[in-house]
N, C-alpha and C positions, 0 to 999 in steps of 0.2 A: 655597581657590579651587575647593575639586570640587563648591561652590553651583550654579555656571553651569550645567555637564554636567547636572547633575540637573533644574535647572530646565528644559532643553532637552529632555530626554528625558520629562519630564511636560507638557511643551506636545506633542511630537509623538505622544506616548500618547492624550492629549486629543483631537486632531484626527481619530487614527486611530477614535479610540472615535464620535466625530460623522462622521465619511463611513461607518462601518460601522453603524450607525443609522439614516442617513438610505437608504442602500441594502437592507438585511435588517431593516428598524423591524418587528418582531412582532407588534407594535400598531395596524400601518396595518391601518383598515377596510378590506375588499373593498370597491371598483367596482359600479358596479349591472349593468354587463357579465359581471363575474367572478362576478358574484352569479347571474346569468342560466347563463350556463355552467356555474356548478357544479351546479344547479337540474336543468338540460338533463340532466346527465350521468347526476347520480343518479336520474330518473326510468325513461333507456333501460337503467342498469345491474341496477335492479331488475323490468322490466319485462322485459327480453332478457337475463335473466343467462344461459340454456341454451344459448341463441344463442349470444351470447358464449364463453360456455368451449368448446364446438362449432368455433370457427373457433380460437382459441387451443389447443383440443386437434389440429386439424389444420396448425398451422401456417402457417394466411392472414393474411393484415390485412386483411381485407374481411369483414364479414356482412352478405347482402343479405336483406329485409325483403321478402314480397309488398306489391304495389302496393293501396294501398285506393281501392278500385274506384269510381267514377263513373262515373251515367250520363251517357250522348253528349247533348247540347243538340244539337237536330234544326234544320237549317239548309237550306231546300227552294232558298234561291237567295242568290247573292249580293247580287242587289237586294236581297231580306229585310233579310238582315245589316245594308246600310247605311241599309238606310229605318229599323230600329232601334237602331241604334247609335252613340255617339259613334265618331272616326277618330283617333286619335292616336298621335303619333308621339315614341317616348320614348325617350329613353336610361339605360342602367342606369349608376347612379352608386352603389350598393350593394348586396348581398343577405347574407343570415344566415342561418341553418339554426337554428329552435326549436322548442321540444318541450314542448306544452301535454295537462297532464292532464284528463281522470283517464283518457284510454286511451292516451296516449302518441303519439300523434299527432307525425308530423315533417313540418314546413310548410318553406317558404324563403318568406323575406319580402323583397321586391323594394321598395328606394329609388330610385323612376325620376324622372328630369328631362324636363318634357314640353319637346320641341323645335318642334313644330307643330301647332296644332287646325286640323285639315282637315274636320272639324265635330262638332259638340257637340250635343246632346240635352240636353235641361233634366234635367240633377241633381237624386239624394235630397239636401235640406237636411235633415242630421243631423247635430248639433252634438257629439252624445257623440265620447267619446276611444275613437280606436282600440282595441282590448284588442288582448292578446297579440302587439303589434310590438314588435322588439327596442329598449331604451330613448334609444341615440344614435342612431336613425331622426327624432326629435323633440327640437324643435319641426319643421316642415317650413315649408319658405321658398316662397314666392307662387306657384312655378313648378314645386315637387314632388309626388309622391304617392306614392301604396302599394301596393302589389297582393303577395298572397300566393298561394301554391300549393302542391299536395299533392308533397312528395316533397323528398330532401335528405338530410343525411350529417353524421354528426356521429362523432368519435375517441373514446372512452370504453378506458379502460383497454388504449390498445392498438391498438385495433380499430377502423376507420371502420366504421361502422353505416350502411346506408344503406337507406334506403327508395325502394324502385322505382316507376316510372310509369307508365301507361297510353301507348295509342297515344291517347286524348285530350288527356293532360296534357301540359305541356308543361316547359323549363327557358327560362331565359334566361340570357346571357353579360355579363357584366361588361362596362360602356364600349363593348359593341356597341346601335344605333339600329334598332328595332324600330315598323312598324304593326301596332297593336292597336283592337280593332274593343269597343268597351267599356260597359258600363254605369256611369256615375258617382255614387257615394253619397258622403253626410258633405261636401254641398256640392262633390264633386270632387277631394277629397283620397284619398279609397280608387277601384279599380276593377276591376271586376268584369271577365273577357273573355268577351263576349255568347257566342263561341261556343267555348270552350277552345282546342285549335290550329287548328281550322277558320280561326279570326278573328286570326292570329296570323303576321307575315313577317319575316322580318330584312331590311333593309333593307342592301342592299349599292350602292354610289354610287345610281345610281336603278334599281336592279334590286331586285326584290320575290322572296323567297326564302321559300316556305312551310314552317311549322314543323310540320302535317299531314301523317302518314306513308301517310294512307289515302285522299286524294284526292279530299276530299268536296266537292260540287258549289260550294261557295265557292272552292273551292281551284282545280278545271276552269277554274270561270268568268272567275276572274283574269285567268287565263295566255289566255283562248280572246278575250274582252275587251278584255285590256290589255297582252296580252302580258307580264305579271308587270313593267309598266315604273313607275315611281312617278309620273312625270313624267304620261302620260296618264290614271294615276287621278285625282292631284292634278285635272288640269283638268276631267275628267266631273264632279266630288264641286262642283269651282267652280260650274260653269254649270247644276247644278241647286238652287243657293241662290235664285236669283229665283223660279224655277217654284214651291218651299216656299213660299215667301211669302203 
């Protein structure tokens, strides 16, 4: 009768052998994410390894990168800005931090959900695929798009690596609703910001909030304008669509 036991303890052997497989499988393929990441890692670990052991010899979790430098898009008025630029109002509904060779370059790439076209300038129709966006950015759904920027942070053995920004460049925050003043390519799926932060507000209820540290004449004229309201640019941006015509 010691059949049973035995049989029992070779089914629960069994079982344990398939949930411990199915959880530690040796064999699962990486992820085209995981694949991305590990990519990312080993290119900042061999490109900043001095860096690196530098902050691990001192004991931080941080090593900051200078900022790679751009130049200022010269912006004489905010009329300019809007007489050439799409207005859009977007929400961030993603971003990723990637690291494209061969000089190692660290981008963030912004998944935004456009919320309102307050107007639009006829788009580059260019049908190629995006390069270098993170891979679950895509396919993109009728209402999203893309936009990347210099600077962003990535963990590497240890260590957030982060590359710093200019007083042009700018970030954006997750799930916060931002006016961007934009050039659209790839049919309107990628976007450019016509003027970096110059062209750039976070949008708090109908308060216009500049992401310009330097106060450049777009950024004055806002505030001198519209009093930084959303509400009254909204209607100036309306009532000059007939006059375009």
């Amino acid at each position: 009768m010691k059949i049973i036991p035995y049989i029992v303890a070779v089914l629960l052997l069994s079982g344990s052998g398939v949930l411990l497989l199915k959880y530690q499988n040796p064999l699962r393929q990486p992820t085209e994410k995981e694949k991305e990441r590990q990519k990312a890692e080993s290119i900042i670990r061999e490109n900043f390894k001095e860096t690196i052991a530098s902050a691990k010899s001192e004991g931080k979790s941080v090593a900051l990168l200078p900022a790679v430098r751009e130049f200022p898009i010269v912006i004489n008025s905010l009329e300019e800005l809007i007489s050439n630029s799409s207005l859009l109002l977007v929400k961030v509904i993603d971003k990723e931090t990637m690291v494209s060779e061969p000089h190692a370059e660290i981008n963030t790439w912004y998944k935004l959900q456009v919320v309102e076209t307050l107007q639009q300038r006829e788009p580059v129709n260019d049908d190629s695929l995006i390069k270098g966006a993170p891979s679950d950015f895509l396919p993109l759904q009728d209402s999203e798009c893309l936009m990347v920027r210099p600077g962003g942070s990535i963990t590497v053995d240890g260590i957030r690596v982060v590359r710093s920004t200019t007083e042009y460049q700018f970030e954006l925050d997750l799930k916060n609703v931002y006016l961007i003043a934009a050039n659209l390519e790839r049919g309107g799926k990628f976007i450019r910001p016509s003027a970096q932060s110059a062209g750039v507000f976070l949008v708090e209820g109908t308060n216009l909030k500049p992401l310009d540290v330097r106060n450049r004449l777009s950024v004055i004229e806002m505030k001198r304008l519209y009093d930084n309201d959303l509400t009254r640019f909204r209607s100036s941006i309306q009532l000059r669509k007939p006059r375009e015509k």
